[in-house]
TORFI-348006 format. One line per 3 residues: for each residue z, y, x of N, C-alpha, C. Coordinates in steps of 0.001 Angstrom, whole numbers, plus 500000, padded with zeros to 6 digits. Example, Ala and Ser with C-alpha at 12.3 -4.5 7.8 and 13.67 -1.06 7.14 Angstrom:
REM TORFI-348006
507800:494310:513190:507800:495500:512300:507800:496700:513200 ~ 507080:497750:512850:507140:498940:513670:507870:500030:512900
This chain:
REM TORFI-348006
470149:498761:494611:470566:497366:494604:471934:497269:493941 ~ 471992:496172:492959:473571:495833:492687:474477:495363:492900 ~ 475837:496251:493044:476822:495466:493837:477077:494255:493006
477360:492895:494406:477608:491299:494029:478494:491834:492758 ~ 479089:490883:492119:479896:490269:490948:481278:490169:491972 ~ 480975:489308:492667:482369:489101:493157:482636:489746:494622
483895:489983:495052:484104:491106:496669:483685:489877:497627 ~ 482767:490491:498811:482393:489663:499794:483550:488794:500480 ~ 484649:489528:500341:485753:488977:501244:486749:488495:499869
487647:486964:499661:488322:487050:499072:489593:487593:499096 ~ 490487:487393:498198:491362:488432:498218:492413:487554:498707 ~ 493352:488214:499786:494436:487734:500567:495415:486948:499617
495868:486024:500228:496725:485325:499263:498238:486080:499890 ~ 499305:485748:498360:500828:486335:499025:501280:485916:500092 ~ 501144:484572:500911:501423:484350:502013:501121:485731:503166
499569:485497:503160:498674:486350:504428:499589:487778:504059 ~ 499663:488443:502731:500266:489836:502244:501420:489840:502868 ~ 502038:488673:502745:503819:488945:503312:503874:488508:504856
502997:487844:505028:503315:487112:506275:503708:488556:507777 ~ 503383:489653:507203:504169:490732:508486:505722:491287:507639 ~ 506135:490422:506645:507816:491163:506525:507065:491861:505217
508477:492255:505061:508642:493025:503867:509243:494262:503881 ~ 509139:495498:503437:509955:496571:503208:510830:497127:502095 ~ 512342:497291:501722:512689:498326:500522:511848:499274:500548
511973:499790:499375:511513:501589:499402:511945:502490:500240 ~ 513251:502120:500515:513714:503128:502106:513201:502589:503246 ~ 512869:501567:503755:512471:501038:504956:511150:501576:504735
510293:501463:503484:509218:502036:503544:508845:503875:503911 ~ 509756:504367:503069:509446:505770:503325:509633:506086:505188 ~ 510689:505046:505757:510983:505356:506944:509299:504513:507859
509017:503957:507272:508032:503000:508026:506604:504060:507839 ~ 506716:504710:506799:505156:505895:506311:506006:507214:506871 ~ 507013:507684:507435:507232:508911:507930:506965:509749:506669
507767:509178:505420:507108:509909:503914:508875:510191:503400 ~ 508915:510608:502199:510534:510719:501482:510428:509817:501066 ~ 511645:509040:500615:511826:508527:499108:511147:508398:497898
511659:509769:497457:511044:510140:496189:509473:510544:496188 ~ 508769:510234:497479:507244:510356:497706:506786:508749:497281 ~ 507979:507654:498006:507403:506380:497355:507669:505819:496499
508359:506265:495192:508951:505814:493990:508087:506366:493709 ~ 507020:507544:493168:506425:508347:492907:505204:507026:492945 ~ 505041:507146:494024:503339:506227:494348:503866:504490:493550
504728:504206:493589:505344:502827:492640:505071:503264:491229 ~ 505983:504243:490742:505452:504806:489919:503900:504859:488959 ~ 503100:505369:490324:501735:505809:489465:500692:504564:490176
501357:503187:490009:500871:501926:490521:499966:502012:491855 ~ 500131:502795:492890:499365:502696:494211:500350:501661:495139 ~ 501526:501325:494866:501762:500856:495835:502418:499392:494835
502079:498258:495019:502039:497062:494557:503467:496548:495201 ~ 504623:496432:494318:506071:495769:494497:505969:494091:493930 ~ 507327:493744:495022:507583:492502:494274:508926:492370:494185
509672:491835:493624:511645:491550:493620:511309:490051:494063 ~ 512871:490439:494609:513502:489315:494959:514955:489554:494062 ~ 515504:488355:493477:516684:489002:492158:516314:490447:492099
516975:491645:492153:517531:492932:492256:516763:493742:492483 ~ 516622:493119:493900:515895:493871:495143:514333:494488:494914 ~ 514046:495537:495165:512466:496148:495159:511801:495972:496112
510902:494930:496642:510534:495063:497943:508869:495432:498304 ~ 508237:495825:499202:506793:496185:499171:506200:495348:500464 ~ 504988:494319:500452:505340:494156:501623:504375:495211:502540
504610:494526:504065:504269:495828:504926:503264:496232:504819 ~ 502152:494928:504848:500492:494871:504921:500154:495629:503483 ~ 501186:496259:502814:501001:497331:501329:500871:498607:501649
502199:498783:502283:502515:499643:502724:501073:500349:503833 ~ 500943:499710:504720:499447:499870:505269:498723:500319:504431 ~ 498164:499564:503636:496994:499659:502590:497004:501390:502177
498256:501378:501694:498391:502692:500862:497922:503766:501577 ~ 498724:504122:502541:498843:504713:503667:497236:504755:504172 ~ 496524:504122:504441:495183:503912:504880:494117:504639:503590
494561:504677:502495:493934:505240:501279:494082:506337:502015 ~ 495626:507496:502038:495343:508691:502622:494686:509154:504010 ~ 494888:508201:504444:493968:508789:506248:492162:508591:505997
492085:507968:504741:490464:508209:504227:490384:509076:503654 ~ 490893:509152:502751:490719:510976:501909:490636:511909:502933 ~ 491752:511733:504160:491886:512872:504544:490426:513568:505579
490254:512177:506217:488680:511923:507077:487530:512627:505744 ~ 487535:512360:505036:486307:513033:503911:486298:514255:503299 ~ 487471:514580:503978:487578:515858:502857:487798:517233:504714
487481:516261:505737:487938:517081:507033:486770:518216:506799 ~ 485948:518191:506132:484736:519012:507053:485110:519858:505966 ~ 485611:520091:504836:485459:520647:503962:486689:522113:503313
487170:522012:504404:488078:523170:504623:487294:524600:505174
């Protein structure tokens, strides 16, 4: 069978995305128990979706989630396989 054309669920608007806060890249690495230079890295290689405010780099949290949730699936699929 073929997957629909369009995702069953639409896609969150920036409100719903921001509506739990926002993180810097340091609040983030502190919020994923990750380095720094682990989340410039993932900004970097576009997994983790930024927005500015003037200056500022910010991610919001419900991103930060997202990302983070990518690795605790890999990690579940790849458990049996050690």
């Amino acid at each position: 069978m073929a997957r629909p054309a369009t995702p069953m669920f639409p896609e969150p608007t920036a409100e719903e995305i921001c509506s739990e806060g926002a993180l810097s890249p340091d609040g983030a690495a502190e919020f994923t128990s990750l380095s720094r230079p682990e989340i410039d890295r993932a900004i970097a290689r576009g997994e983790i979706e930024i927005f500015r405010y003037g200056r500022r780099v910010l991610i919001a949290k419900r991103e930060a989630v997202r990302w983070l949730a990518t690795y605790l699936e890999a990690s579940r699929q790849n458990a049996g396989r050690i």
